[in-house]
C-alpha positions as CSV (number, residue, x, y, z in Angstrom):
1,X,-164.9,-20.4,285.4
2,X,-162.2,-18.4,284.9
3,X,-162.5,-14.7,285.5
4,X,-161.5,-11.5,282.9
5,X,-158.7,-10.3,284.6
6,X,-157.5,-13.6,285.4
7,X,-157.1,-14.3,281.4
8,X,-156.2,-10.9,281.0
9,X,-152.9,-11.5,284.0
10,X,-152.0,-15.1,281.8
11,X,-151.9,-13.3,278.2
12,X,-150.0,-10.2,279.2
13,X,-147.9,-12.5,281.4
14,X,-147.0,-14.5,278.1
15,X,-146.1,-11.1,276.2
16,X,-142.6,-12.4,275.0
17,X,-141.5,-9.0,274.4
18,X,-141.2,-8.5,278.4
19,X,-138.2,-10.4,279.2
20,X,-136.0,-8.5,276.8
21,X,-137.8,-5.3,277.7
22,X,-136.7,-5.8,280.8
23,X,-133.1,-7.0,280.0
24,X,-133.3,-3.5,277.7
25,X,-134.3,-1.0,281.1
26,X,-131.5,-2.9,283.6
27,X,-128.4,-2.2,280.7
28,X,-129.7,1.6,280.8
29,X,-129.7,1.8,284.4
30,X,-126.4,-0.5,284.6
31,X,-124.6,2.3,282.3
32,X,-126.6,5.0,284.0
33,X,-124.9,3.7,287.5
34,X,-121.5,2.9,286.0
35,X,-121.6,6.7,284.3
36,X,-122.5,8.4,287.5
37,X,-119.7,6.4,289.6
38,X,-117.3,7.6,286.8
39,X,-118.9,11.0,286.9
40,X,-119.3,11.0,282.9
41,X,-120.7,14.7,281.6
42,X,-124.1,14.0,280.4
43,X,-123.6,15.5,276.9
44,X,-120.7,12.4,277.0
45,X,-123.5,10.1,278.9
46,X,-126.3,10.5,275.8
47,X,-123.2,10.0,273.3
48,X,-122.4,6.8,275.2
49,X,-125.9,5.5,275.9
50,X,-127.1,3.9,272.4
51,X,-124.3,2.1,271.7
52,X,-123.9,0.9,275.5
53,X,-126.9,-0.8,275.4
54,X,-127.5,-1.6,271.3
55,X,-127.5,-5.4,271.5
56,X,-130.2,-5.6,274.0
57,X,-131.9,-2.4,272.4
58,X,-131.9,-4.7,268.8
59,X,-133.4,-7.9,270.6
60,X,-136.3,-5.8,272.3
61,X,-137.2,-4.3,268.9
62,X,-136.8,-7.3,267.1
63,X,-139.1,-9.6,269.8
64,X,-141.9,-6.6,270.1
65,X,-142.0,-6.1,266.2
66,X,-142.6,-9.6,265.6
67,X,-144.7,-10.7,268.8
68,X,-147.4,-7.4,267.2
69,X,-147.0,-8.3,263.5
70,X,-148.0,-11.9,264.8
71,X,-150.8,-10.5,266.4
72,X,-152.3,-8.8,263.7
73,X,-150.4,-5.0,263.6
74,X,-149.0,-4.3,260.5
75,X,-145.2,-4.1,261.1
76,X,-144.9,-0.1,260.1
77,X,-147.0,0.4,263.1
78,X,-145.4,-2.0,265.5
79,X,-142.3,-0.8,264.4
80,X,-143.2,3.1,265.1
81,X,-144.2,1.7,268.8
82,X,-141.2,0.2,269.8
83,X,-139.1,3.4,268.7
84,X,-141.3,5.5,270.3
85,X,-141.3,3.1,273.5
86,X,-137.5,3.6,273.5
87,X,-137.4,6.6,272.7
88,X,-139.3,7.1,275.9
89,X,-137.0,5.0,277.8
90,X,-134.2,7.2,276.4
91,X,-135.4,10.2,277.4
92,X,-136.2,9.1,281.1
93,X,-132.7,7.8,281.5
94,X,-131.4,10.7,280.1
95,X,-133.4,13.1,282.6
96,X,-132.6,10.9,285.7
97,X,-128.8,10.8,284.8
98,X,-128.7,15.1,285.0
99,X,-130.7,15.2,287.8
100,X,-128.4,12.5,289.5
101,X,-125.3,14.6,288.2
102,X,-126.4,17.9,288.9
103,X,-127.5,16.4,292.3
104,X,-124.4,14.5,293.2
105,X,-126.8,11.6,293.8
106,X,-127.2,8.0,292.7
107,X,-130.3,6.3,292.8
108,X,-131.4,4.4,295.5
């Protein structure tokens, strides 16, 4: 028999909206790297940031929309989630980059 969690592991393992998730969070911290080597001013960093990382951005919203509209949220919703989830991803990038600036620091 298999257990709960088990099943639970396999279907959130199979979430196709991971690997371009995670493809998404390495081009921010990539940029967020390459900006602090080439101590770029944060106002200039959050300029910079959308369009450094658009294409990947688009394929993460496109793959998460779909994969919850296929699972039975209706699209305005899964749409409003994977902003927001960005959004979030945007903001902590943003905060990490003028801490690391401010600091003189680069992540570890």
């Amino acid at each position: 028999m298999i257990s709960i969690a088990l099943v639970t592991m396999l279907l959130a393992a199979a979430n196709p909206s991971d690997p371009p998730r995670k493809a998404y969070l390495q081009c921010l911290d990539q940029f967020m790297r390459k900006s602090l080597d080439e101590r770029m001013k944060p106002d200039d960093f959050e300029k910079a940031m959308g369009p450094a990382c658009a294409e990947k951005e688009g394929v993460l919203k496109k793959v998460a929309i779909d994969y919850d509209v296929k699972d039975g949220v209706p699209r305005k919703d899964a749409e409003q989630y994977i902003i927001e989830e960005i959004g979030d991803f945007q903001s902590n990038i943003r905060i990490m980059y003028r801490d690391y600036f401010d600091s003189n620091s680069k992540p570890g």
